[in-house]
C-alpha positions in Angstrom: -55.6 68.0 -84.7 -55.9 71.4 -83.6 -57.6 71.4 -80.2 -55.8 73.5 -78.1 -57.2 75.9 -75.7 -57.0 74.4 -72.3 -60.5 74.4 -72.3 -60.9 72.9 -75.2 -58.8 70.0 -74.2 -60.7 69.7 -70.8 -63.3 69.1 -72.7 -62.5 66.6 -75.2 -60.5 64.8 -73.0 -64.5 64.5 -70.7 -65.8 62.9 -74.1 -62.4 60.5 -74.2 -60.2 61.7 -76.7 -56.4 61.1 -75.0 -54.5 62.8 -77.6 -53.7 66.6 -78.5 -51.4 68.1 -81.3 -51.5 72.2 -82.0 -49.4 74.6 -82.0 -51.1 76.8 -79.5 -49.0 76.7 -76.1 -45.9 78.2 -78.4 -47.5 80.2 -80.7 -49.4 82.0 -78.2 -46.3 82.1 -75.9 -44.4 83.9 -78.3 -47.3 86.4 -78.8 -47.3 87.2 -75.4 -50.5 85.5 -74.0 -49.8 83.1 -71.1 -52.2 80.3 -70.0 -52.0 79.9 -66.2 -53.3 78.5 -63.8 -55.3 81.4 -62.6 -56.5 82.7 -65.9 -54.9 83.8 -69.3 -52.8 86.5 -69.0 -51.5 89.4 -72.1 -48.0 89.8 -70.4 -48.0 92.9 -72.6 -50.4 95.1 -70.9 -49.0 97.8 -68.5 -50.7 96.2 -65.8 -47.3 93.8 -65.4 -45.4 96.2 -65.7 -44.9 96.9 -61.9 -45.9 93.4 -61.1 -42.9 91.6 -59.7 -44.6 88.2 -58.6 -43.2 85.2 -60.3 -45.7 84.0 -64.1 -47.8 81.9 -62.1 -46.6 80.3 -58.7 -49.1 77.1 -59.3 -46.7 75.6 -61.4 -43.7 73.3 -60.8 -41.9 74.8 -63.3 -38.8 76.4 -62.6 -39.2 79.5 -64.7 -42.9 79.8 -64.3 -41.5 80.6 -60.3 -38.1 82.2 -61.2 -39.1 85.2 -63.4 -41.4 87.6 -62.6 -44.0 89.2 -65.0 -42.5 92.7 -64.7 -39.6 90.7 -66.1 -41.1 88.5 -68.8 -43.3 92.0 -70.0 -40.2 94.0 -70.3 -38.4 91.4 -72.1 -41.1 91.4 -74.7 -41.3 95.3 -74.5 -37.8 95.5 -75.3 -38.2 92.2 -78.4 -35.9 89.9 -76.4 -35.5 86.4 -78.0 -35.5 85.1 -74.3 -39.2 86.1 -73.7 -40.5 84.2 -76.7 -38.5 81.2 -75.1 -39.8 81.8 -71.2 -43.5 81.9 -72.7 -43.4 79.0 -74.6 -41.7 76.7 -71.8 -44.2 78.4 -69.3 -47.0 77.5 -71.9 -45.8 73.6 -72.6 -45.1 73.4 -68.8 -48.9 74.7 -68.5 -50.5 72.2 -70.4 -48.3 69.5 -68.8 -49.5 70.3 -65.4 -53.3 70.5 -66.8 -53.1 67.0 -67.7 -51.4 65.9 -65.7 -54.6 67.3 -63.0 -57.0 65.6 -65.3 -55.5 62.1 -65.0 -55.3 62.9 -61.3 -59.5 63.7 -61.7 -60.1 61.1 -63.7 -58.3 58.3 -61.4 -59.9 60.1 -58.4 -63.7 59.5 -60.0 -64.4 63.6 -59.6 -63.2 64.6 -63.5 -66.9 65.6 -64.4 -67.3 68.4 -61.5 -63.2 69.5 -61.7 -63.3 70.5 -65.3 -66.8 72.7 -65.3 -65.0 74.6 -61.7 -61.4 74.8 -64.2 -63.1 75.7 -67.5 -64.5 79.1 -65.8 -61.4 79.6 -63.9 -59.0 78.9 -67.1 -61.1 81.0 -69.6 -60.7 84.2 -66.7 -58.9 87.3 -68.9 -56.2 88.2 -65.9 
């Protein structure tokens, strides 16, 4: 289907479409951009590079919270198989949690005003 920023999907899923399909969340993974829940991140620019705070601590994923950018960035620096893997289970554990918060919205009766506050906040270069 192809829809697959998470702002894309935020917003189809306000006009009711309930089911997604692209290859986005791993392919971007691998090319170091990280969706969080902050912002989209290039783990490749120096800025990581001294920045030992875990990918992005609003997740419940274990490795979103175990390894640190610093870490992830010099695993990519250095063409590590492992940083392709820790970027696309970060990714995929992203757009988990993201719809998992819509349902949440939706259920709660506030979807409407919760996606136009995430859209900004998700489409935020990091």
């Amino acid at each position: 289907m192809g829809v697959g920023t998470p702002w894309n999907i935020l917003e189809c899923i306000g006009m009711g479409v309930d089911m997604f399909d692209c290859v986005m969340p791993t392919r971007n993974g691998r090319n170091a951009m990280l969706f969080t829940t902050q912002g989209v991140i290039n783990i490749d620019n120096k800025k990581w590079e001294y920045d030992f705070s875990p990918i992005d601590e609003g997740l419940p994923c274990e490795m979103s919270n175990y390894y640190s950018k610093a870490y992830l960035r010099h695993l990519f620096k250095a063409q590590e198989i492992l940083a392709l893997t820790i970027a696309s289970v970060h990714n995929l554990s992203f757009y988990l949690w993201l719809v998992g918060e819509a349902r949440k919205h939706i259920i709660a009766g506030d979807y409407a005003g919760w996606k136009n506050e995430m859209v900004v906040k998700l489409k935020t270069r990091l």
